[in-house]
PALO-280115 format. One record per atom (N, C-alpha, C): residue number from 1; residue in one letter; x, y negated, z. Coordinates in steps of 0.05 Angstrom, whole numbers. Example, Ala and Ser with C-alpha at 12.3 -4.5 7.8 and 13.67 -1.06 7.14 Angstrom:
BEGIN
     k   r       c1       c2       c3
     1   A      264      114      156
     1   A      246       90      156
     1   A      264       66      156
     2   S      257       45      142
     2   S      273       21      143
     2   S      258       -1      157
This chain:
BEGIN
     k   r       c1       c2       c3
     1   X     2481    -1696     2114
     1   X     2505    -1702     2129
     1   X     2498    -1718     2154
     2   X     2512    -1703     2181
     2   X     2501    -1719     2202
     2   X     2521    -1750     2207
     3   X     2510    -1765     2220
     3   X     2527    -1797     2218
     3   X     2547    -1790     2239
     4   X     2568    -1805     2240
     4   X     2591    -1805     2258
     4   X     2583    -1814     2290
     5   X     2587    -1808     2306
     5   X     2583    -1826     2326
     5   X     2588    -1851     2328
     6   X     2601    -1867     2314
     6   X     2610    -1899     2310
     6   X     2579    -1903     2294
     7   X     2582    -1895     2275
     7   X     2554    -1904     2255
     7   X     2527    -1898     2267
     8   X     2520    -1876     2276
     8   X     2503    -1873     2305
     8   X     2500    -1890     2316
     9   X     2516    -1901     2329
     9   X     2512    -1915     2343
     9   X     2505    -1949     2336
    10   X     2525    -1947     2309
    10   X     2503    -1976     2297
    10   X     2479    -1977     2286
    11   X     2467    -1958     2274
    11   X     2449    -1951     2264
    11   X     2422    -1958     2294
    12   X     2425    -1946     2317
    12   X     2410    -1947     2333
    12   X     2417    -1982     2339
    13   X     2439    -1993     2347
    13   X     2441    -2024     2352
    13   X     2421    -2033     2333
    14   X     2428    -2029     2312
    14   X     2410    -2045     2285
    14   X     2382    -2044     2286
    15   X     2370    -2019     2297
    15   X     2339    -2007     2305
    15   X     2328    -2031     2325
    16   X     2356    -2031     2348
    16   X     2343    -2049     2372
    16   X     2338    -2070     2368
    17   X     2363    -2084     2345
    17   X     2358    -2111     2345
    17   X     2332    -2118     2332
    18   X     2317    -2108     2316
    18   X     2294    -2104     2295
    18   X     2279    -2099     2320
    19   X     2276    -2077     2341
    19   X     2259    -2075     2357
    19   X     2262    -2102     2376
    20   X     2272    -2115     2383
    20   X     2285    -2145     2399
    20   X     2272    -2160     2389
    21   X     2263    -2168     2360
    21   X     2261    -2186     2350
    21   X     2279    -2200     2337
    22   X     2306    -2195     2339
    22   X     2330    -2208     2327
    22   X     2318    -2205     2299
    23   X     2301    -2196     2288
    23   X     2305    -2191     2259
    23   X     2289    -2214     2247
    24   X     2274    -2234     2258
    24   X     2257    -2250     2250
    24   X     2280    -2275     2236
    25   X     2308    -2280     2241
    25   X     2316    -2297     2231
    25   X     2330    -2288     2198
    26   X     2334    -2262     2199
    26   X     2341    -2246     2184
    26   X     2320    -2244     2159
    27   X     2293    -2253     2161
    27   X     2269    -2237     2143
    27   X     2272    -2267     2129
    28   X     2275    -2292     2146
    28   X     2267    -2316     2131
    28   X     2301    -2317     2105
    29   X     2317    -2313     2115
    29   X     2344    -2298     2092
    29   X     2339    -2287     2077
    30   X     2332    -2256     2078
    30   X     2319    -2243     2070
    30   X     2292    -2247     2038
    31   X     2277    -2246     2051
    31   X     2250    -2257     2042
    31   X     2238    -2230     2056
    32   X     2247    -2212     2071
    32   X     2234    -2191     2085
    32   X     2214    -2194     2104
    33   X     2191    -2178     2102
    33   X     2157    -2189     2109
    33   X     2158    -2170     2126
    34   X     2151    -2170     2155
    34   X     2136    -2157     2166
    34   X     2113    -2160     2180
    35   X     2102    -2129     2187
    35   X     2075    -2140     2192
    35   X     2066    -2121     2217
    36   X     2062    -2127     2236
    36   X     2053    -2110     2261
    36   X     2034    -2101     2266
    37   X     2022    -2095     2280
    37   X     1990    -2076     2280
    37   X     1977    -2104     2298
    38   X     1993    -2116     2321
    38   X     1989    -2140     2335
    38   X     1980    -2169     2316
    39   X     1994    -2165     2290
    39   X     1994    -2191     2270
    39   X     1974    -2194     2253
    40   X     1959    -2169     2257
    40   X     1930    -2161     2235
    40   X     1910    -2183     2241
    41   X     1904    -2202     2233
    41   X     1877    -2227     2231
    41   X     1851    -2210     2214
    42   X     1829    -2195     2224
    42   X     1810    -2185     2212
    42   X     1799    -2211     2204
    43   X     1797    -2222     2176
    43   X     1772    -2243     2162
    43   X     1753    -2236     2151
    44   X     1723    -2241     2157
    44   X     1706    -2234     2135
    44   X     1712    -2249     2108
    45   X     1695    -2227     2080
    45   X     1699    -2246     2061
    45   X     1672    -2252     2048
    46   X     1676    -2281     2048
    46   X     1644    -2280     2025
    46   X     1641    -2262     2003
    47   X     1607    -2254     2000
    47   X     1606    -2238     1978
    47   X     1611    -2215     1985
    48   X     1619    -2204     1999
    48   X     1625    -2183     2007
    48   X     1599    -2173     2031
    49   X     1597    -2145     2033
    49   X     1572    -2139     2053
    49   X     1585    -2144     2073
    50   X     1568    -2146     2100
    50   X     1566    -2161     2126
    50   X     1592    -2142     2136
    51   X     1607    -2132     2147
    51   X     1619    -2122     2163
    51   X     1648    -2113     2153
    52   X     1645    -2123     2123
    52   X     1670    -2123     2117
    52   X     1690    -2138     2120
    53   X     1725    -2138     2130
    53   X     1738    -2153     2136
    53   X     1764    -2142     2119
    54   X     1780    -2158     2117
    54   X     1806    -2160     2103
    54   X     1827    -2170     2117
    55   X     1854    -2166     2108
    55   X     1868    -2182     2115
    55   X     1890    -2171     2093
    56   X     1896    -2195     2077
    56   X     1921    -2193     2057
    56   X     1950    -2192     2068
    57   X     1964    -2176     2064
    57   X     1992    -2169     2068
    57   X     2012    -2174     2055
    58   X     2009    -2185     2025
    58   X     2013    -2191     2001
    58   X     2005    -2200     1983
    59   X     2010    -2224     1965
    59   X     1995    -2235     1945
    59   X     1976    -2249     1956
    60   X     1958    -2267     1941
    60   X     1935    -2279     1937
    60   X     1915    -2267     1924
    61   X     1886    -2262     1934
    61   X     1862    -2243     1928
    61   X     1852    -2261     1902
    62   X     1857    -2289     1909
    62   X     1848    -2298     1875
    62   X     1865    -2305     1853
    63   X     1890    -2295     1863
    63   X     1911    -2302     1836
    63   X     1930    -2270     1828
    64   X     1930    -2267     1804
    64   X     1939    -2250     1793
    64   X     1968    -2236     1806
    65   X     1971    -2215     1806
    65   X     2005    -2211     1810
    65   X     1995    -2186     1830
    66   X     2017    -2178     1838
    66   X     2018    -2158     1869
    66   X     2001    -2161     1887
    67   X     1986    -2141     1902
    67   X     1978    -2149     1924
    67   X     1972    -2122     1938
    68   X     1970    -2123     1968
    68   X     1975    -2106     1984
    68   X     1945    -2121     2011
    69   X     1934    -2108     2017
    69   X     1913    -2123     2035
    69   X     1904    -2093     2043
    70   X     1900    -2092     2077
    70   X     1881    -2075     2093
    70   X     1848    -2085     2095
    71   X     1834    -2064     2090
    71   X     1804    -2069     2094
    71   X     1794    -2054     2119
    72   X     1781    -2068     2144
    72   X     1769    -2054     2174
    72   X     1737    -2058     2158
    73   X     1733    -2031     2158
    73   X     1697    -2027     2163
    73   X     1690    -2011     2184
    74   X     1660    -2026     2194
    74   X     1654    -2015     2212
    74   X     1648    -1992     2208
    75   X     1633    -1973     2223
    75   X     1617    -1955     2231
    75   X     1592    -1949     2216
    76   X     1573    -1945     2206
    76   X     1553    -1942     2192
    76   X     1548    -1962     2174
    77   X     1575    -1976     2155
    77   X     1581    -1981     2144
    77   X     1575    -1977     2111
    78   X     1564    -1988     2093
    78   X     1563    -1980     2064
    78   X     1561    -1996     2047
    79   X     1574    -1993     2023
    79   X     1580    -2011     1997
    79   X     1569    -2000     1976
    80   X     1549    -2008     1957
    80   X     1537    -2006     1935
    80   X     1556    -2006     1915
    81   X     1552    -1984     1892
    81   X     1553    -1986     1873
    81   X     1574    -2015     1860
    82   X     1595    -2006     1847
    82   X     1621    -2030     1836
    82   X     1640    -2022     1827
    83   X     1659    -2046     1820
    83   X     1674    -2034     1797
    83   X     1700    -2050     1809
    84   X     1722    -2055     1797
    84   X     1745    -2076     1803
    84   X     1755    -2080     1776
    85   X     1764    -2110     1769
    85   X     1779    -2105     1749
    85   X     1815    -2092     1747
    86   X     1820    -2096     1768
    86   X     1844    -2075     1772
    86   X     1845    -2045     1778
    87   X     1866    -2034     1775
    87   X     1868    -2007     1791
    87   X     1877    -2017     1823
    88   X     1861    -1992     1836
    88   X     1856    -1991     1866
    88   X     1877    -1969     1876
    89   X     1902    -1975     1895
    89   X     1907    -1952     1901
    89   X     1903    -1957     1940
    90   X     1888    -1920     1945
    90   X     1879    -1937     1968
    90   X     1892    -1907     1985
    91   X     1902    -1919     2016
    91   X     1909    -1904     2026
    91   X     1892    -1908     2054
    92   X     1884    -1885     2066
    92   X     1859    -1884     2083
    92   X     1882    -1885     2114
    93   X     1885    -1909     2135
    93   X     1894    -1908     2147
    93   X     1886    -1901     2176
    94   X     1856    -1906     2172
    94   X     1831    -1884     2202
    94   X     1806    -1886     2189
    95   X     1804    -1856     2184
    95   X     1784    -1845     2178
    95   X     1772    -1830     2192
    96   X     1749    -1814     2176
    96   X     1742    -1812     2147
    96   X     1726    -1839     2138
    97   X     1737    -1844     2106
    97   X     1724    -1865     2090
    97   X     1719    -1842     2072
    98   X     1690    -1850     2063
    98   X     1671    -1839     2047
    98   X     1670    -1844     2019
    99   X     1679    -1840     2003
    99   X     1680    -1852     1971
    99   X     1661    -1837     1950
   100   X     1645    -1844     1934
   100   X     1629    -1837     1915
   100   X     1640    -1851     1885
   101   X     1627    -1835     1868
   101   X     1632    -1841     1837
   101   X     1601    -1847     1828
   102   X     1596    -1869     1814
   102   X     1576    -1868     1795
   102   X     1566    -1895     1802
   103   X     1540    -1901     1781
   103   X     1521    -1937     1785
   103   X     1508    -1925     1793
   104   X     1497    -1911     1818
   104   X     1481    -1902     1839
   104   X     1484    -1901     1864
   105   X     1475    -1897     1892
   105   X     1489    -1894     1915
   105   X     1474    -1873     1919
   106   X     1492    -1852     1920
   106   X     1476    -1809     1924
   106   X     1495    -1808     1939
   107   X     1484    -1807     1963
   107   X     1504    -1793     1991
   107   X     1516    -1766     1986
   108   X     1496    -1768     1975
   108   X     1515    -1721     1962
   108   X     1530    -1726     1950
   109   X     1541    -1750     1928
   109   X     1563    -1749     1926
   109   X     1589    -1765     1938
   110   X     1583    -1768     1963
   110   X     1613    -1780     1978
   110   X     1624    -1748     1988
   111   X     1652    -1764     1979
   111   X     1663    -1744     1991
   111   X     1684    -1759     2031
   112   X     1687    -1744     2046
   112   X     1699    -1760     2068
   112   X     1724    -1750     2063
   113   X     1737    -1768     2067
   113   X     1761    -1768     2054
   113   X     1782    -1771     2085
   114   X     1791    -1764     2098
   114   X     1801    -1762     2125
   114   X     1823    -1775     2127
   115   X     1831    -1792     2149
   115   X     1868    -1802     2153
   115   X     1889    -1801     2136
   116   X     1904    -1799     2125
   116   X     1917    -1799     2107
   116   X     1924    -1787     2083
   117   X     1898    -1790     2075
   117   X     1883    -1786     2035
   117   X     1894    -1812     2024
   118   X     1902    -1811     2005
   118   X     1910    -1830     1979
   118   X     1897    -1832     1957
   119   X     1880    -1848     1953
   119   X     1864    -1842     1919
   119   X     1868    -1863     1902
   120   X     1869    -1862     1871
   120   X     1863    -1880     1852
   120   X     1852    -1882     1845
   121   X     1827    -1907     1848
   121   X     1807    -1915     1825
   121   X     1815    -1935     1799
   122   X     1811    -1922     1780
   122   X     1827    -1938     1753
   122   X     1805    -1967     1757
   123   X     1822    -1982     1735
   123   X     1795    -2003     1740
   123   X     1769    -2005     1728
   124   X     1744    -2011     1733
   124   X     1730    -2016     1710
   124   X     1708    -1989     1722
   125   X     1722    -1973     1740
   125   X     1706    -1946     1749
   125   X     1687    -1952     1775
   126   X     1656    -1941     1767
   126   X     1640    -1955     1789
   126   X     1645    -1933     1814
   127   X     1630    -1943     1832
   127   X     1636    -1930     1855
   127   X     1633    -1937     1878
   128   X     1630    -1924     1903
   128   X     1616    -1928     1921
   128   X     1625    -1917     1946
   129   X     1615    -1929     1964
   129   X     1634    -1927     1993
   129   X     1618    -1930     2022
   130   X     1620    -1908     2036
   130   X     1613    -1920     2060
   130   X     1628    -1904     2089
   131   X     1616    -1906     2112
   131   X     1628    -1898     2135
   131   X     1613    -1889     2157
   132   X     1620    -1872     2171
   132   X     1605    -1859     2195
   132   X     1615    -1877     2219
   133   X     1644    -1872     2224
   133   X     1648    -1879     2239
   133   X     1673    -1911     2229
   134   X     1684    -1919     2247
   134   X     1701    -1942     2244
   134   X     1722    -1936     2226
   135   X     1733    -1945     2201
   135   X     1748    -1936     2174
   135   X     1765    -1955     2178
   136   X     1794    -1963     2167
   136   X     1816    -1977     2158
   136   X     1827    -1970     2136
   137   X     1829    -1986     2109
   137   X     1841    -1977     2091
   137   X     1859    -1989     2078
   138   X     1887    -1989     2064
   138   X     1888    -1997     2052
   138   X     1898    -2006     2025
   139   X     1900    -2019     2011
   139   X     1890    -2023     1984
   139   X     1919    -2041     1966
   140   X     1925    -2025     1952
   140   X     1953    -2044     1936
   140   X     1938    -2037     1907
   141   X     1951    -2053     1891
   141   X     1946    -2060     1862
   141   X     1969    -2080     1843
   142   X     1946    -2085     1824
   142   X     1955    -2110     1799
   142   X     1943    -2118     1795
   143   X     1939    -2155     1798
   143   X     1923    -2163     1783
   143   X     1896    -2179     1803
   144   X     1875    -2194     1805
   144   X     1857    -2208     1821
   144   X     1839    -2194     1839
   145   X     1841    -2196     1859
   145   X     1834    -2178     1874
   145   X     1800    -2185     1871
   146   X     1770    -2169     1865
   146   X     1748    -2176     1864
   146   X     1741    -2159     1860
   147   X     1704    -2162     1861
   147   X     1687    -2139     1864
   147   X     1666    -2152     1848
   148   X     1650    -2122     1832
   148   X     1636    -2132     1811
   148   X     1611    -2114     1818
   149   X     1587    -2123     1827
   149   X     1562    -2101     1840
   149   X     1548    -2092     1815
   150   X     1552    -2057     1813
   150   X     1536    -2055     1782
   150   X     1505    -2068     1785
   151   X     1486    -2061     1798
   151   X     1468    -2077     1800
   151   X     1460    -2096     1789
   152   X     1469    -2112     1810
   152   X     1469    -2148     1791
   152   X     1490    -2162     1770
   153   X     1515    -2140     1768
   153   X     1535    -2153     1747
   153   X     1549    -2173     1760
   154   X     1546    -2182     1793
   154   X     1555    -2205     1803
   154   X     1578    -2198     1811
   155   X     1603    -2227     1804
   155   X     1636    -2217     1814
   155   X     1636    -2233     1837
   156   X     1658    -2226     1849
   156   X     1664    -2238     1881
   156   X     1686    -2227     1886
   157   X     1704    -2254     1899
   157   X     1731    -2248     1901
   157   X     1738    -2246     1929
Protein backbone atom coordinates (compact mmCIF):
# COMPACT_ATOMS: atom_id res chain seq x y z
CA UNK A 1 0.00 0.00 0.00
CA UNK A 2 1.37 3.27 -1.20
CA UNK A 3 1.56 6.15 1.88
CA UNK A 4 -0.69 9.17 1.58
CA UNK A 5 0.84 12.26 0.62
CA UNK A 6 0.49 13.73 4.34
CA UNK A 7 2.43 10.53 5.57
CA UNK A 8 4.96 10.95 2.64
CA UNK A 9 5.65 13.56 3.47
CA UNK A 10 6.41 12.91 7.19
CA UNK A 11 8.10 9.99 6.61
CA UNK A 12 10.70 11.99 4.40
CA UNK A 13 10.70 15.01 7.38
CA UNK A 14 11.57 12.20 9.79
CA UNK A 15 14.50 10.84 7.18
CA UNK A 16 15.82 14.57 7.25
CA UNK A 17 15.73 15.09 10.65
CA UNK A 18 17.92 11.73 11.25
CA UNK A 19 19.89 12.97 8.14
CA UNK A 20 20.31 16.72 10.19
CA UNK A 21 21.41 15.17 13.05
CA UNK A 22 18.25 16.01 15.02
CA UNK A 23 18.28 12.38 15.89
CA UNK A 24 21.26 12.46 18.29
CA UNK A 25 19.06 13.79 21.19
CA UNK A 26 16.50 11.23 20.40
CA UNK A 27 19.14 8.02 20.62
CA UNK A 28 20.28 9.23 24.25
CA UNK A 29 15.98 8.70 25.05
CA UNK A 30 16.01 6.09 23.12
CA UNK A 31 19.03 3.97 23.95
CA UNK A 32 19.32 3.97 19.95
CA UNK A 33 23.13 3.44 18.72
CA UNK A 34 24.33 4.69 15.74
CA UNK A 35 27.23 4.25 13.95
CA UNK A 36 28.63 5.97 10.76
CA UNK A 37 31.27 4.80 8.39
CA UNK A 38 32.99 8.46 9.64
CA UNK A 39 32.68 7.04 13.53
CA UNK A 40 34.72 3.72 12.73
CA UNK A 41 38.11 4.06 15.28
CA UNK A 42 40.31 1.11 13.53
CA UNK A 43 42.30 -0.37 17.02
CA UNK A 44 44.84 -2.92 16.91
CA UNK A 45 44.38 -5.79 19.30
CA UNK A 46 46.96 -7.51 21.28
CA UNK A 47 47.47 -11.07 20.49
CA UNK A 48 46.12 -10.77 17.55
CA UNK A 49 48.50 -10.86 14.10
CA UNK A 50 50.03 -7.48 13.11
CA UNK A 51 47.50 -5.89 10.86
CA UNK A 52 44.58 -6.77 12.41
CA UNK A 53 42.15 -4.05 13.64
CA UNK A 54 38.69 -3.99 15.29
CA UNK A 55 36.37 -1.86 16.34
CA UNK A 56 33.37 -2.95 18.64
CA UNK A 57 29.88 -1.72 17.82
CA UNK A 58 28.38 -3.56 20.65
CA UNK A 59 29.15 -5.23 23.85
CA UNK A 60 32.51 -5.71 25.51
CA UNK A 61 35.18 -8.25 23.73
CA UNK A 62 35.98 -9.44 27.33
CA UNK A 63 32.65 -9.76 28.92
CA UNK A 64 30.03 -12.12 28.05
CA UNK A 65 26.60 -11.10 26.38
CA UNK A 66 25.98 -9.62 22.70
CA UNK A 67 28.35 -8.31 20.63
CA UNK A 68 28.62 -6.86 17.24
CA UNK A 69 32.36 -5.57 16.21
CA UNK A 70 33.85 -4.86 12.44
CA UNK A 71 37.33 -6.38 11.65
CA UNK A 72 39.70 -4.09 8.73
CA UNK A 73 42.44 -6.48 7.37
CA UNK A 74 44.87 -5.58 5.31
CA UNK A 75 45.92 -6.84 2.03
CA UNK A 76 48.16 -9.90 2.07
CA UNK A 77 46.86 -10.49 5.17
CA UNK A 78 46.61 -14.12 7.06
CA UNK A 79 45.45 -15.84 10.23
CA UNK A 80 46.55 -19.28 11.33
CA UNK A 81 44.73 -21.91 12.20
CA UNK A 82 41.83 -21.19 15.49
CA UNK A 83 38.92 -21.71 17.05
CA UNK A 84 36.41 -19.20 19.15
CA UNK A 85 34.62 -20.13 21.98
CA UNK A 86 31.47 -18.66 20.56
CA UNK A 87 29.57 -18.94 17.34
CA UNK A 88 30.80 -16.46 14.66
CA UNK A 89 28.35 -14.92 12.46
CA UNK A 90 30.27 -13.04 9.86
CA UNK A 91 29.12 -10.86 7.20
CA UNK A 92 31.84 -9.90 4.52
CA UNK A 93 31.41 -6.11 4.12
CA UNK A 94 34.64 -5.59 1.23
CA UNK A 95 35.88 -8.31 -0.08
CA UNK A 96 36.90 -11.06 -0.99
CA UNK A 97 37.82 -12.54 2.64
CA UNK A 98 39.32 -15.87 2.28
CA UNK A 99 38.12 -18.52 4.84
CA UNK A 100 39.49 -22.11 5.35
CA UNK A 101 38.45 -25.11 7.56
CA UNK A 102 40.89 -27.30 9.41
CA UNK A 103 44.31 -27.20 12.22
CA UNK A 104 46.33 -26.52 9.09
CA UNK A 105 46.83 -23.45 6.81
CA UNK A 106 46.20 -25.20 2.91
CA UNK A 107 45.53 -22.31 0.67
CA UNK A 108 43.57 -24.89 -1.54
CA UNK A 109 41.35 -24.81 0.91
CA UNK A 110 40.17 -21.08 1.20
CA UNK A 111 37.52 -20.41 -0.35
CA UNK A 112 37.09 -16.23 -1.41
CA UNK A 113 34.18 -15.45 -0.27
CA UNK A 114 33.14 -11.98 -2.13
CA UNK A 115 31.07 -8.70 -0.69
CA UNK A 116 28.18 -9.73 0.72
CA UNK A 117 28.61 -13.57 1.77
CA UNK A 118 27.34 -14.39 5.31
CA UNK A 119 28.86 -17.42 7.06
CA UNK A 120 28.63 -19.36 10.40
CA UNK A 121 31.39 -20.74 12.17
CA UNK A 122 29.93 -22.75 15.16
CA UNK A 123 32.19 -22.46 18.03
CA UNK A 124 35.00 -24.60 18.93
CA UNK A 125 35.53 -25.00 14.77
CA UNK A 126 39.21 -24.41 13.64
CA UNK A 127 39.85 -22.35 10.85
CA UNK A 128 41.59 -20.08 8.94
CA UNK A 129 41.67 -16.83 7.14
CA UNK A 130 43.37 -14.67 4.98
CA UNK A 131 43.28 -11.80 2.22
CA UNK A 132 44.55 -10.67 -1.17
CA UNK A 133 43.43 -7.59 -1.19
CA UNK A 134 42.00 -5.02 1.70
CA UNK A 135 38.88 -7.11 3.58
CA UNK A 136 36.20 -5.60 6.19
CA UNK A 137 34.18 -7.88 8.13
CA UNK A 138 31.84 -8.15 10.31
CA UNK A 139 31.27 -10.28 13.17
CA UNK A 140 28.09 -10.60 15.74
CA UNK A 141 27.71 -13.41 18.29
CA UNK A 142 27.23 -14.70 22.09
CA UNK A 143 29.29 -14.75 24.49
CA UNK A 144 33.50 -13.48 24.98
CA UNK A 145 34.78 -12.37 22.18
CA UNK A 146 38.58 -14.44 21.77
CA UNK A 147 40.79 -16.41 19.83
CA UNK A 148 42.36 -19.70 20.54
CA UNK A 149 45.64 -20.56 18.01
CA UNK A 150 45.41 -24.42 17.39
CA UNK A 151 49.08 -24.49 17.39
CA UNK A 152 49.99 -23.26 20.64
CA UNK A 153 46.49 -23.71 22.42
CA UNK A 154 47.06 -19.91 23.30
CA UNK A 155 43.68 -17.67 24.06
CA UNK A 156 43.56 -13.96 23.38
CA UNK A 157 40.91 -11.67 23.72
Amino acid sequence: MCPSGVARNLIWSGLLLVAGGVVSAQTARTGVRIVTPSDIQWVPVPGYPPGYARMMLEGKADEPGAHTYRVHLPAGFRVEPHTHPADEHITVLQGPWQLGLGESFDTSRLKALPTGSFVIIPAGTPHFNSTENEAIIQVHGVGVVSITFVSTKRERH
